[in-house]
N, C-alpha and C positions, 0 to 999 in steps of 0.2 A: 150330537146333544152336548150342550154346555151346562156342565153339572156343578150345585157346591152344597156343601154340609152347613146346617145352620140350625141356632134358636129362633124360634118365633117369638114377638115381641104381643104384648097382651093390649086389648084396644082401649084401655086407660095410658098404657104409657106411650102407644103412639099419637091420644089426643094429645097429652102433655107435648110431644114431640111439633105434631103440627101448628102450635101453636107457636114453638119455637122456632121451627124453621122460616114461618110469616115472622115473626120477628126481623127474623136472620136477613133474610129475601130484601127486606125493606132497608139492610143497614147497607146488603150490597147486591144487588140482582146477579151479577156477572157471575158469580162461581153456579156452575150447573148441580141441584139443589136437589135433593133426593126426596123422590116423594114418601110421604110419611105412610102408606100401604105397603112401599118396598123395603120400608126397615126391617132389620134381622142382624143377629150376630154370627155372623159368616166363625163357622169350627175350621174349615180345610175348602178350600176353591180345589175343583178337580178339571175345571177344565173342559176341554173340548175331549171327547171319548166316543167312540162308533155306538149305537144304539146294542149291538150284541153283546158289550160288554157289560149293559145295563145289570141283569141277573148276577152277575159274577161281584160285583157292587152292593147291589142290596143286602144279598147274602154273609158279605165279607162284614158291613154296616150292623147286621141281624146279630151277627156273634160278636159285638164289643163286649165288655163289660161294661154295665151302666151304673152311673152312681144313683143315689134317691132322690126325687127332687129337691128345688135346691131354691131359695130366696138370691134373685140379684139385683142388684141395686143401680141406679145410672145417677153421676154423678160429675158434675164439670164439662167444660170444653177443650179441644187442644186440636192439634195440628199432626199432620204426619209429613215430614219426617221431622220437621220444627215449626214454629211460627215466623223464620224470618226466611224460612224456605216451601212455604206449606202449597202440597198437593191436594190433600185430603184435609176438611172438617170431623172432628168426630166429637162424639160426646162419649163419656169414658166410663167404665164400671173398678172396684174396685177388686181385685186378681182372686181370684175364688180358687181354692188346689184343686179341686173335684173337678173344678171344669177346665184348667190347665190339663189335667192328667184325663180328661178325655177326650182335651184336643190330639194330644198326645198321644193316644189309644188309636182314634181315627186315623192320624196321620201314620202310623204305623201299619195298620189293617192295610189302608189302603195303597201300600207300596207293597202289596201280594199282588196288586189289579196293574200295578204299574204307573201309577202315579207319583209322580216324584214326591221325595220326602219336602217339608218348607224348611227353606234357608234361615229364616226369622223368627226370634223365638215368639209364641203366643202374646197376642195383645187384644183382652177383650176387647169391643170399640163397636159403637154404631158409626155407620160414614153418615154424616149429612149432607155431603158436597165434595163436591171435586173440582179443584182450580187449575186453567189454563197458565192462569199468572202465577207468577212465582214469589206475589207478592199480594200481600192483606190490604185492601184497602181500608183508613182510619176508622170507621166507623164500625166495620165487621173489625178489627183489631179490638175497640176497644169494647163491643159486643162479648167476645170470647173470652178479654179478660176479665169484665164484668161475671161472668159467667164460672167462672174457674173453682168457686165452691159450690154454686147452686146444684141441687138435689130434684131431677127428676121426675123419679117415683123409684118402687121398687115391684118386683114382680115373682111368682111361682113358677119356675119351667119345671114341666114334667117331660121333655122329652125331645129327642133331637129329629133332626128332620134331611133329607135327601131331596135338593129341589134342582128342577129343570129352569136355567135363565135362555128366554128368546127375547135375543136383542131387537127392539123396533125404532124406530123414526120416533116415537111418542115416550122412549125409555123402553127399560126392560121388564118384561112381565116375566112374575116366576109362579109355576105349578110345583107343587108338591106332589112327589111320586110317591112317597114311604114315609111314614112316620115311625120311630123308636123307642119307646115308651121306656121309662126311667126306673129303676128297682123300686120294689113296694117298699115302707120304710122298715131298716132292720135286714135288706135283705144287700146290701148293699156288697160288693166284692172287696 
């Protein structure tokens, strides 16, 4: 099973998204282009894990401490790890502690299951694309700087999520195994 920890993105800000990403598509086809149903903001990738250790997972997931739901915002374009090196497209959110400190929480839980802790510190971020090249072509350059204040949407998460990626020929589809539901408000750790 190939496992990751994630928010679910709400179907107003993935319209906003899909509309961006045809933008996008059109200034460069070439970067492999994420569909707007597969958006989410990845908390902790765990990885490739034997199905028995699924339970020991959920469990571990079940005891976080959870913050109350939480307003986030999406916010600009950028590159990972630069734009005059870029791998990844992303659109960006603006650094929320509550959801730092539950990546944080996660990432910790799950080095009981044996998951390694991450190397890099938290970076909210939707991917929109991932690039072979190493290199932007002009028109998605100047898309993204274009783009580098634009606003969105913003949205309510109430709760994190435990999803299964099966890689296919057509992209990755992901199921959602467990849902996490976020403290009532007031009740918060």
């Amino acid at each position: 099973m190939r496992l990751f920890v994630a928010l679910q993105i709400s179907a107003e800000v993935r319209e906003t998204f899909a509309i961006l990403l045809g933008e996008l598509r059109r200034a460069d086809p070439k970067p492999r282009w994420v569909n707007p149903e597969s958006l989410h903001i990845t908390l902790k990738f765990i990885g490739h894990v034997a199905a028995e250790r699924l339970p020991l997972i959920r469990d571990v997931l079940a005891a976080i401490p959870v913050p109350p739901p939480m307003i986030i915002e999406f916010h600009g374009l950028g590159c990972f790890p630069n734009a005059r090196r870029p791998s990844v497209v992303w659109a960006g959110m603006p650094p929320l502690p509550e959801l730092t400190a539950l990546a944080g929480r996660i990432d910790d839980a799950l080095a009981v299951c044996g998951v390694p802790p991450e190397a890099r510190t938290f970076a909210p971020h939707l991917t929109l694309a991932r690039l072979k090249e190493t290199r932007l072509s002009d028109a998605l350059r100047a898309q993204i700087e274009n783009a580098q204040n634009r606003s969105f949407g913003k949205q309510i998460v109430r709760d994190f999520r435990l999803i299964e990626s099966n890689l296919k020929s057509t992209g990755a589809e992901y199921t959602t195994l467990r849902s996490f539901p976020f403290a009532a408000e007031g009740n918060n750790p």
